[in-house]
NUFI-919582 format. One line per field, with one value per atom (N, C-alpha, C): residue in one letter; atom name; x, y, z. Coordinates in steps of 0.001 Angstrom, whole numbers. Layout:
<atoms>
type: (a | ...)
atom: (CA | ...)
xx: (X | ...)
yy: (Y | ...)
zz: (Z | ...)
</atoms>
This chain:
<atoms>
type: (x | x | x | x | x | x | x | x | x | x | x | x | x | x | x | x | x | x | x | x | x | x | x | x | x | x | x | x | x | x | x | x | x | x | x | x | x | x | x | x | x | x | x | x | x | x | x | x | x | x | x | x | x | x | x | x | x | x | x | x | x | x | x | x | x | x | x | x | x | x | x | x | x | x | x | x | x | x | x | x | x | x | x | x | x | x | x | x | x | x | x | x | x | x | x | x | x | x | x | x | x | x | x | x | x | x | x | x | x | x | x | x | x | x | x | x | x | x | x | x | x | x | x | x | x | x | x | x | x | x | x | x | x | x | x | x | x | x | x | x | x | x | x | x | x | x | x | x | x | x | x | x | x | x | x | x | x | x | x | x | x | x | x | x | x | x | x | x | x | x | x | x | x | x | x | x | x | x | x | x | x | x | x | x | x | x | x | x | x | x | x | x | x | x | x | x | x | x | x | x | x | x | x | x | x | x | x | x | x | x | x | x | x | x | x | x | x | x | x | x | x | x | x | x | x | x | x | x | x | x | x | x | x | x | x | x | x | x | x | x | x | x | x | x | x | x | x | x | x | x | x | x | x | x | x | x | x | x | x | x | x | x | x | x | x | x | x | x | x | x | x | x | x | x | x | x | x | x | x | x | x | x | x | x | x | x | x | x | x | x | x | x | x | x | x | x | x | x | x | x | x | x | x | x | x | x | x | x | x | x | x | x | x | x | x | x | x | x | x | x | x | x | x | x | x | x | x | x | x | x | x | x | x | x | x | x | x | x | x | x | x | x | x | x | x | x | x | x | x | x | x | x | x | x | x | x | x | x | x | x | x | x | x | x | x | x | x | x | x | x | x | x | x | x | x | x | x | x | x | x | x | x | x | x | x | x | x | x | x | x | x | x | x | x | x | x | x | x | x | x | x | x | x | x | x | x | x | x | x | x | x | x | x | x | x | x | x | x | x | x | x | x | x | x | x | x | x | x | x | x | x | x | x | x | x | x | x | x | x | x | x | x | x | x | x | x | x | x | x | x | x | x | x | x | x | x | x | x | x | x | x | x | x | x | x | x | x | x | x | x | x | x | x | x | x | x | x | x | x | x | x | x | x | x | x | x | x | x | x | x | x | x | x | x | x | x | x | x | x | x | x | x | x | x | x | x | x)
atom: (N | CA | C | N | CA | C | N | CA | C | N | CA | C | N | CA | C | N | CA | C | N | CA | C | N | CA | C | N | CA | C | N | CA | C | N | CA | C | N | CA | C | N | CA | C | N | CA | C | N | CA | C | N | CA | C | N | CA | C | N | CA | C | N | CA | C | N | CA | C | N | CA | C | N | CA | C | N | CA | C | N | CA | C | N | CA | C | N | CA | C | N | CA | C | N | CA | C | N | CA | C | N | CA | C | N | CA | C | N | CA | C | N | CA | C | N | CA | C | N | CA | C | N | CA | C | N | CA | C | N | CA | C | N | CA | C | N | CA | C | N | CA | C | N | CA | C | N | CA | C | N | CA | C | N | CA | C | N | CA | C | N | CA | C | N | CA | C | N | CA | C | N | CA | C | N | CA | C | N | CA | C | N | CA | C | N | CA | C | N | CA | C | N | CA | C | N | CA | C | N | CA | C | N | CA | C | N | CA | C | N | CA | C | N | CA | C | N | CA | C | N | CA | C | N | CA | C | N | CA | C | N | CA | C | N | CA | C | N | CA | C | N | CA | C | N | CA | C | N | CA | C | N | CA | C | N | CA | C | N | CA | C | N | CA | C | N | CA | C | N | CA | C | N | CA | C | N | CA | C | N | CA | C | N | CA | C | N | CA | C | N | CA | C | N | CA | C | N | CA | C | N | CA | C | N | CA | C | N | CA | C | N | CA | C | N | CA | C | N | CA | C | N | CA | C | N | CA | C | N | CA | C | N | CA | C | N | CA | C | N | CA | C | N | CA | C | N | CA | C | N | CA | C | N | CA | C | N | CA | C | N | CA | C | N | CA | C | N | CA | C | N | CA | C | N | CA | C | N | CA | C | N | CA | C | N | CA | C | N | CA | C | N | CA | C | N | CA | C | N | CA | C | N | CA | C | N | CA | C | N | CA | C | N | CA | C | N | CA | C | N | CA | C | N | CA | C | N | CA | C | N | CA | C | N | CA | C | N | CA | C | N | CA | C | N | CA | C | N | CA | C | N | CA | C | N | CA | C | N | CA | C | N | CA | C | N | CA | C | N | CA | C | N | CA | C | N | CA | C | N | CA | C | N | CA | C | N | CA | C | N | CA | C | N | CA | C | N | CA | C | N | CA | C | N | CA | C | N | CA | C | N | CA | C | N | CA | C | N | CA | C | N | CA | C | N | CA | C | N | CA | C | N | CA | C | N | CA | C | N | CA | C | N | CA | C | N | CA | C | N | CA | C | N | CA | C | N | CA | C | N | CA | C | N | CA | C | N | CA | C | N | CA | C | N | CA | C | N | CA | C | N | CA | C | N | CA | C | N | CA | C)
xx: (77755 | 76710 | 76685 | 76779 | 77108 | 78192 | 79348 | 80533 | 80079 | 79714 | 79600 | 78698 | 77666 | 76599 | 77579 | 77968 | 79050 | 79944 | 80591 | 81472 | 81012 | 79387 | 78715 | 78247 | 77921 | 77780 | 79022 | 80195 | 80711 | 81635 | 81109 | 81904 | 81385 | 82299 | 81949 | 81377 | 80219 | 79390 | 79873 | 79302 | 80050 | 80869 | 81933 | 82421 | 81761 | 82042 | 81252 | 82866 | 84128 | 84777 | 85191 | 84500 | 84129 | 83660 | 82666 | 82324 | 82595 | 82038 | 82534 | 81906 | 81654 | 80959 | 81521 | 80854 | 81421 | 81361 | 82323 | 82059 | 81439 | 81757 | 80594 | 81491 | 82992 | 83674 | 84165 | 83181 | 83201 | 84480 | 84931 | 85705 | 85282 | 86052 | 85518 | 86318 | 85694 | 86244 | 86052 | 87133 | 86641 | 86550 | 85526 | 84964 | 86322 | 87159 | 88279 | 89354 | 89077 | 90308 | 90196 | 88866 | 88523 | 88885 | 89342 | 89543 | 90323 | 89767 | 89894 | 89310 | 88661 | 87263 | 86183 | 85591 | 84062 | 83374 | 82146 | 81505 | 80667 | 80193 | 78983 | 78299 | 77281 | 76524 | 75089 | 74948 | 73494 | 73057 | 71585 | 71403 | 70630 | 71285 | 70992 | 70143 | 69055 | 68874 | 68193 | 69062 | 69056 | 67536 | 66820 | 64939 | 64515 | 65327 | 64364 | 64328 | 63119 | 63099 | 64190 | 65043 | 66443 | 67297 | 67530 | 68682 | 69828 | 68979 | 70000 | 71127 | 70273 | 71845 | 72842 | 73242 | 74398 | 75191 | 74615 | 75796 | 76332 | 74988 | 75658 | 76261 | 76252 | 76765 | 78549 | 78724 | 79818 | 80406 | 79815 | 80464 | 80860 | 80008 | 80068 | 81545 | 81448 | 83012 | 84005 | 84146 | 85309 | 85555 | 84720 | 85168 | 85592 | 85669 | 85786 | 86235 | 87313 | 87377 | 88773 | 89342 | 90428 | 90048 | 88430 | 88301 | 86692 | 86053 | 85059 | 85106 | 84410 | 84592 | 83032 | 82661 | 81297 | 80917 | 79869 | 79747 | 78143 | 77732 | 76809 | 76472 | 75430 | 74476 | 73407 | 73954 | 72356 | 71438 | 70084 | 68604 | 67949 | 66765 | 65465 | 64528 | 64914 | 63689 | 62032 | 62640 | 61773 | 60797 | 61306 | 61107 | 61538 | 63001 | 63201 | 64500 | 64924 | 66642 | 66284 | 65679 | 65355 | 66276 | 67421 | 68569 | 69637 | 70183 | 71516 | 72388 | 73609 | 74337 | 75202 | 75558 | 76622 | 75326 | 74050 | 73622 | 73756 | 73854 | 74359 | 74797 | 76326 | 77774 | 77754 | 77155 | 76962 | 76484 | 74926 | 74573 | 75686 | 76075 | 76640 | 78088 | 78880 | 80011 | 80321 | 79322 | 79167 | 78133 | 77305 | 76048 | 76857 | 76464 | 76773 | 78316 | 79304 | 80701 | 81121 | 80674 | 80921 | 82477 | 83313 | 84652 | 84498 | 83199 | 83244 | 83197 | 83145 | 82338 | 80762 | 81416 | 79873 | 79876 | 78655 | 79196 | 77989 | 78314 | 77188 | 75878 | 75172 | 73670 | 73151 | 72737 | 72160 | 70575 | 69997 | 69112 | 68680 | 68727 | 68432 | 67582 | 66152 | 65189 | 64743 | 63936 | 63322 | 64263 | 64182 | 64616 | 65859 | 65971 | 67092 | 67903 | 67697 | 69117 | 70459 | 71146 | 72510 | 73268 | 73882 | 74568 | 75449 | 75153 | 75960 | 74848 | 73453 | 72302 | 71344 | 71780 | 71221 | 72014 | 73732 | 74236 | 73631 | 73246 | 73019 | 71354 | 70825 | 69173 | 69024 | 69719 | 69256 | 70596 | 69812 | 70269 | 70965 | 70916 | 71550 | 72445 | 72762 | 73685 | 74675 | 74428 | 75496 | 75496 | 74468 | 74371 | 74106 | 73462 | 72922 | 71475 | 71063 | 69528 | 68967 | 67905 | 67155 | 66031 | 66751 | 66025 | 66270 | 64663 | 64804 | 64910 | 65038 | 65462 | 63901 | 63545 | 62282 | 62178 | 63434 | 63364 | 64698 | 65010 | 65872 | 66593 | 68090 | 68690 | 68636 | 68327 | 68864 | 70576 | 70628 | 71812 | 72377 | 73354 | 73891 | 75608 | 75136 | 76652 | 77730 | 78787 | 79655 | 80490 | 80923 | 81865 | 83563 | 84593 | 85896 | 86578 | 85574 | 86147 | 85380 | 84416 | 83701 | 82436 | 81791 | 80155 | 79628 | 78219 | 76984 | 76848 | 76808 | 76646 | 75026 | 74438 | 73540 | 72359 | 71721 | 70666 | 70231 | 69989 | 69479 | 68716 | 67021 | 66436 | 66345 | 66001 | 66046 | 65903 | 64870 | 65509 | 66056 | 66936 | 68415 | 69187 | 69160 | 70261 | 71693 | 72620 | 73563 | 74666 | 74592 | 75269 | 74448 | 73486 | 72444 | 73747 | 73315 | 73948 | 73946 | 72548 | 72574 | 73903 | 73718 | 74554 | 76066 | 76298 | 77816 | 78437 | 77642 | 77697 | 78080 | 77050 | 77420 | 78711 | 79299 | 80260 | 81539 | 81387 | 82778 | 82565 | 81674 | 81881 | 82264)
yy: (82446 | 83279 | 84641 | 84360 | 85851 | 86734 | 85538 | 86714 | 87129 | 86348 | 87477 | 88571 | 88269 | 89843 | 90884 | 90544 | 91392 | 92196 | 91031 | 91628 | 92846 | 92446 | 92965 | 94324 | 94742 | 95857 | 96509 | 95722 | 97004 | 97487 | 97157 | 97275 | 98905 | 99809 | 100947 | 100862 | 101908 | 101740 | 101967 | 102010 | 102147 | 102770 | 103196 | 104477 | 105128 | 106647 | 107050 | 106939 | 106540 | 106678 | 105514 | 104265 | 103311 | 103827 | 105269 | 105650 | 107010 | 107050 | 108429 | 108966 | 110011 | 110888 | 111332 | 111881 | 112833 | 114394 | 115269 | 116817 | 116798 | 118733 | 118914 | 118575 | 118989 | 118424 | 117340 | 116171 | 115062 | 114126 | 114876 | 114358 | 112777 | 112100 | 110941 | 111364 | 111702 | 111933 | 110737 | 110096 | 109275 | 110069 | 109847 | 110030 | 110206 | 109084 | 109026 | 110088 | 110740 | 111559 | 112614 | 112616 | 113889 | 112953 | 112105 | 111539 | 112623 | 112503 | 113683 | 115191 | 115307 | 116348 | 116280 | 117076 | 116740 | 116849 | 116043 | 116334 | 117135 | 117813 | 118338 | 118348 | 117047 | 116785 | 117598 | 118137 | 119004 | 119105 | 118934 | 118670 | 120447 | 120780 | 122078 | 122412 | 123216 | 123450 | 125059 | 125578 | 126716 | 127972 | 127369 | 127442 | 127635 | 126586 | 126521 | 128203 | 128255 | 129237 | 129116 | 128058 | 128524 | 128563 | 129086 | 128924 | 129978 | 130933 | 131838 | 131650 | 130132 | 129258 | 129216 | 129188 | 128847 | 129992 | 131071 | 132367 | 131466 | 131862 | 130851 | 129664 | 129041 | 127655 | 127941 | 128927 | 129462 | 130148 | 131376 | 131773 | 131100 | 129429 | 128574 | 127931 | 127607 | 127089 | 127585 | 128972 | 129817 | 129991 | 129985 | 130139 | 128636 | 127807 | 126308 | 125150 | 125883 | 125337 | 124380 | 124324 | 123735 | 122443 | 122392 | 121072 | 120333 | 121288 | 121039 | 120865 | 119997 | 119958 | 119889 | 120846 | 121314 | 120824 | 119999 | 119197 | 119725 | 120223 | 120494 | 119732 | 119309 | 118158 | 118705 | 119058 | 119822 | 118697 | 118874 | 118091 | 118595 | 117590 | 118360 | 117357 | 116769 | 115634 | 117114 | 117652 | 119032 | 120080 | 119491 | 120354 | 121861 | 122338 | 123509 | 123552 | 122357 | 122320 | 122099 | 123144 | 122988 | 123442 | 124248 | 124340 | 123891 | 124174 | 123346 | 123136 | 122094 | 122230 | 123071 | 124050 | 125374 | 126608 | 126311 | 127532 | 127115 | 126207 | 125711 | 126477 | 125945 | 126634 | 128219 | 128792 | 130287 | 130909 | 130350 | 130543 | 129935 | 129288 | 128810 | 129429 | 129786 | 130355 | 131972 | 132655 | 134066 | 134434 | 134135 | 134955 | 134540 | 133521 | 133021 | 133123 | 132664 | 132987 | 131919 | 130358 | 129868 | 128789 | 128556 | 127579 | 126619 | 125839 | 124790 | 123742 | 122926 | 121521 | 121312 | 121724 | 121465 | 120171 | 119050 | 117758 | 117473 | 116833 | 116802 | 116808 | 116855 | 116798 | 115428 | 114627 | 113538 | 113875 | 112372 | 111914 | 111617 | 112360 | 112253 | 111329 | 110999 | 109968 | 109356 | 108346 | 107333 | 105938 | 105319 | 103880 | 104746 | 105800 | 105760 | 106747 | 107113 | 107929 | 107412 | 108510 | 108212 | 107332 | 106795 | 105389 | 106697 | 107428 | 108376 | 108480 | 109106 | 109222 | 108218 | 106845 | 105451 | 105504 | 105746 | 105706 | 106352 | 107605 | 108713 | 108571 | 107922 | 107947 | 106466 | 105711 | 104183 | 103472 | 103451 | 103023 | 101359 | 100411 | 99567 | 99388 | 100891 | 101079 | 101627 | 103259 | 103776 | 103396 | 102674 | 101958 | 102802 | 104012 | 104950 | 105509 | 105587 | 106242 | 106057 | 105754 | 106268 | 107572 | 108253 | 109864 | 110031 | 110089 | 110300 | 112546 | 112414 | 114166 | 114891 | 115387 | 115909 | 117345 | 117821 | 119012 | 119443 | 120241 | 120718 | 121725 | 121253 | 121799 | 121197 | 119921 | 118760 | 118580 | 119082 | 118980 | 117455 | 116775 | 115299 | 115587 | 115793 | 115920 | 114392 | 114304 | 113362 | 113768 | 112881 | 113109 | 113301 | 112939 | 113300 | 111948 | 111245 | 109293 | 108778 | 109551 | 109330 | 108426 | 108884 | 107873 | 109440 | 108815 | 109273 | 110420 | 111500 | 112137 | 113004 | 113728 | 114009 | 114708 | 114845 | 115658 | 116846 | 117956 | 119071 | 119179 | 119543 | 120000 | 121294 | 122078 | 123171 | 124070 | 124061 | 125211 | 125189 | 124224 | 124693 | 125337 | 126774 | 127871 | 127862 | 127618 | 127118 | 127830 | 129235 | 129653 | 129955 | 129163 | 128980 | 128579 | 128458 | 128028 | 126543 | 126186 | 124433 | 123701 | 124401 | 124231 | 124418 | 125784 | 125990 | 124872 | 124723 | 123521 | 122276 | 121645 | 120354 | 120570 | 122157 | 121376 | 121561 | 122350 | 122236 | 121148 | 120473 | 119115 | 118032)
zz: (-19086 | -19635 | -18951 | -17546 | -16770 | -17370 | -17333 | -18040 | -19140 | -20118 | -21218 | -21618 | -20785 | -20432 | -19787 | -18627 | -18018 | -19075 | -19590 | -20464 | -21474 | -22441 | -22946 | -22515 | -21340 | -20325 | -20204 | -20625 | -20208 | -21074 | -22284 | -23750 | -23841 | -24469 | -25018 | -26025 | -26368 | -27373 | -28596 | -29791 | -30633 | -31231 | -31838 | -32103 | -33592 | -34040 | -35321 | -36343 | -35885 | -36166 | -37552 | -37504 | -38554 | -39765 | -39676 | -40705 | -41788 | -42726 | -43646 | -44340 | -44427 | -45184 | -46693 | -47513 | -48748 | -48137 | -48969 | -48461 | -49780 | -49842 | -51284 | -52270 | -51919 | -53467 | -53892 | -53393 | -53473 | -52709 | -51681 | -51133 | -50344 | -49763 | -48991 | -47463 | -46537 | -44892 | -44443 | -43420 | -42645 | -41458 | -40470 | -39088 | -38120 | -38519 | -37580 | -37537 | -38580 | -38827 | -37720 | -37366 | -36252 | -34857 | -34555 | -33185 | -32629 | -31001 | -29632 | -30152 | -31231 | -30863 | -31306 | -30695 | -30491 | -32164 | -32274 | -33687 | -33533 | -34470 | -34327 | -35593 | -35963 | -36978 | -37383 | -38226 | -38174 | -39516 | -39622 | -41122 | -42087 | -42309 | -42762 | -44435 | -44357 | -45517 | -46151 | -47144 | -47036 | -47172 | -47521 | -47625 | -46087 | -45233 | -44034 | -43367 | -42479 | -41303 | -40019 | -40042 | -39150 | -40022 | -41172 | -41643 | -40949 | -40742 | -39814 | -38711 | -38931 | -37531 | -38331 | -39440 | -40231 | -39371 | -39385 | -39018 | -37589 | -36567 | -35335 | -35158 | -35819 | -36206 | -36599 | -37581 | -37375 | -35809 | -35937 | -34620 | -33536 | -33393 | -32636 | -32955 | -34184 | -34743 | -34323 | -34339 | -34808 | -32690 | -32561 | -31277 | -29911 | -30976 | -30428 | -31477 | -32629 | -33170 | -33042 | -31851 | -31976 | -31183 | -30723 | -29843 | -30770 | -31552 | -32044 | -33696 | -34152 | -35898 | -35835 | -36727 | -37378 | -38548 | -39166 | -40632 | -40684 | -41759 | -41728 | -43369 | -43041 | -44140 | -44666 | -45722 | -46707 | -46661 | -46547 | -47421 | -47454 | -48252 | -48914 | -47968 | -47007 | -46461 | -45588 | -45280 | -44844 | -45890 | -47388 | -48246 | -48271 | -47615 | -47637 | -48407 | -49045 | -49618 | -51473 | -51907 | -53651 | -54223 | -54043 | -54690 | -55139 | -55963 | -56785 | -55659 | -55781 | -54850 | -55167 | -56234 | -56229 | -55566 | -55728 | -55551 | -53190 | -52692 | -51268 | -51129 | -52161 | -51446 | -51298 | -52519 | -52493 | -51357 | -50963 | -49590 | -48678 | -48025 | -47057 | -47216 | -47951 | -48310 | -48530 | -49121 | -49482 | -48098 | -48232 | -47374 | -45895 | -45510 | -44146 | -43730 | -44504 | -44735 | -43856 | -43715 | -43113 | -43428 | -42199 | -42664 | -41948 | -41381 | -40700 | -42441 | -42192 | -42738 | -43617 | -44921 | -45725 | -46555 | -45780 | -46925 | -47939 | -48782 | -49731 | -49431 | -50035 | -50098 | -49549 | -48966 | -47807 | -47181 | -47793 | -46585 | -45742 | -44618 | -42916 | -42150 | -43210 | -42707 | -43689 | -43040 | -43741 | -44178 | -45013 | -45382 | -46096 | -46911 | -47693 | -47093 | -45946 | -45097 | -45076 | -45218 | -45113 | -44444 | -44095 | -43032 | -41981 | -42297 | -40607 | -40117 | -40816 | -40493 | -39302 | -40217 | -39438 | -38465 | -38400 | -36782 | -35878 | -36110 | -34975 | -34658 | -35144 | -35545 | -34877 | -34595 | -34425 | -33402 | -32013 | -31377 | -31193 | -31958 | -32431 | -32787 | -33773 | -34620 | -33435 | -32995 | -31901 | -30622 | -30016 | -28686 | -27722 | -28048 | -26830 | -27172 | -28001 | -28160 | -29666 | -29569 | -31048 | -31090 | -31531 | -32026 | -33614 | -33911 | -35450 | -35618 | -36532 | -37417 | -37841 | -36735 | -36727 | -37473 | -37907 | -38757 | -38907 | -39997 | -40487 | -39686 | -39005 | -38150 | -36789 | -36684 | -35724 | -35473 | -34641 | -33856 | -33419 | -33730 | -33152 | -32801 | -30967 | -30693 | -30496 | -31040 | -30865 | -29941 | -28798 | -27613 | -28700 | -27539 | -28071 | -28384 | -28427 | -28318 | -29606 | -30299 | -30930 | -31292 | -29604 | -29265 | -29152 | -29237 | -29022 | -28332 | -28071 | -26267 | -26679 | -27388 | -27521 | -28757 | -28679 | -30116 | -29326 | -30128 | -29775 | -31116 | -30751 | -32143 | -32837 | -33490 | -34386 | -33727 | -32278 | -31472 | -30519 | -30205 | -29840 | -30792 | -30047 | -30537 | -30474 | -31547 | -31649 | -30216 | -30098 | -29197 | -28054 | -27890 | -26339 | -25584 | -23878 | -23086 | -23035 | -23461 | -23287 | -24563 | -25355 | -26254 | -26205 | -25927 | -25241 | -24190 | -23559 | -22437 | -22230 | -23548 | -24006 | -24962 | -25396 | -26128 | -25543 | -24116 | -23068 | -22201 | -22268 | -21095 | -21613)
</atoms>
């Protein structure tokens, strides 16, 4: 019984690499394809009062993009995502001019959130924390092994230092 608690303790937690998302053009990604760099999950919507992170959110990319992959997740759970998903891409593509990772439209909370959502949100699922998506532009960093390493909320500034930080360590 000891051994297998032991054993249990010292299993790595789960990986995000089991799972997959859609992009906007209905693509299917698996998680794994990004193994050895970092994720960076964030649920974006173009209404909100940070949308202006999209720019930083880029600059963040472009300047870390050979160790970092950026996915950014439109919703409406905030009530700030009422647009079509071509009128998204327009914003997120024309205005912002962003080349990270735009995946479909997804539910962040409640019972009908996304299953990447329930990983990063429910500690059961990834085996390190439960933090629910308190607003639009929740940050969920994935290590380079593809577990858990942290959340930053809406104001964490994408090119803050706390931020730069967590994504060179």
């Amino acid at each position: 019984m000891i051994k297998l608690l032991l054993l249990a303790m010292l299993a790595a937690p789960p990986s995000i690499y089991s799972l997959s998302f859609t992009d906007f053009q209905g693509n299917r990604i698996p998680f794994s394809s990004f193994q050895g760099k970092k994720i960076l999950l964030v649920n974006v919507a173009s209404g909100s009062p940070q949308v202006g992170q999209l720019a930083e959110l880029e600059t963040l990319y472009q300047q870390n993009k050979d160790s970092v992959i950026i996915i950014a997740f439109p919703c409406n759970d905030f009530g700030h995502e009422a647009d079509t998903d071509s009128a998204i891409r327009q914003i997120a593509f024309t205005q912002y001019n962003i080349h990270f990772i735009l995946a479909s439209r997804i539910a962040v909370r409640g019972n009908v959130r996304d299953g990447v959502y329930q990983w990063l949100t429910d500690r059961t699922l990834n085996g390190v924390a439960t933090n629910e998506v308190g607003a639009d532009f929740y940050k969920f960093l994935i290590d380079n092994s593809g577990h858990w390493m942290g959340v930053f909320s809406e104001r964490v500034d994408p090119m803050s230092q706390t931020m730069k930080n967590a994504i060179k360590n």
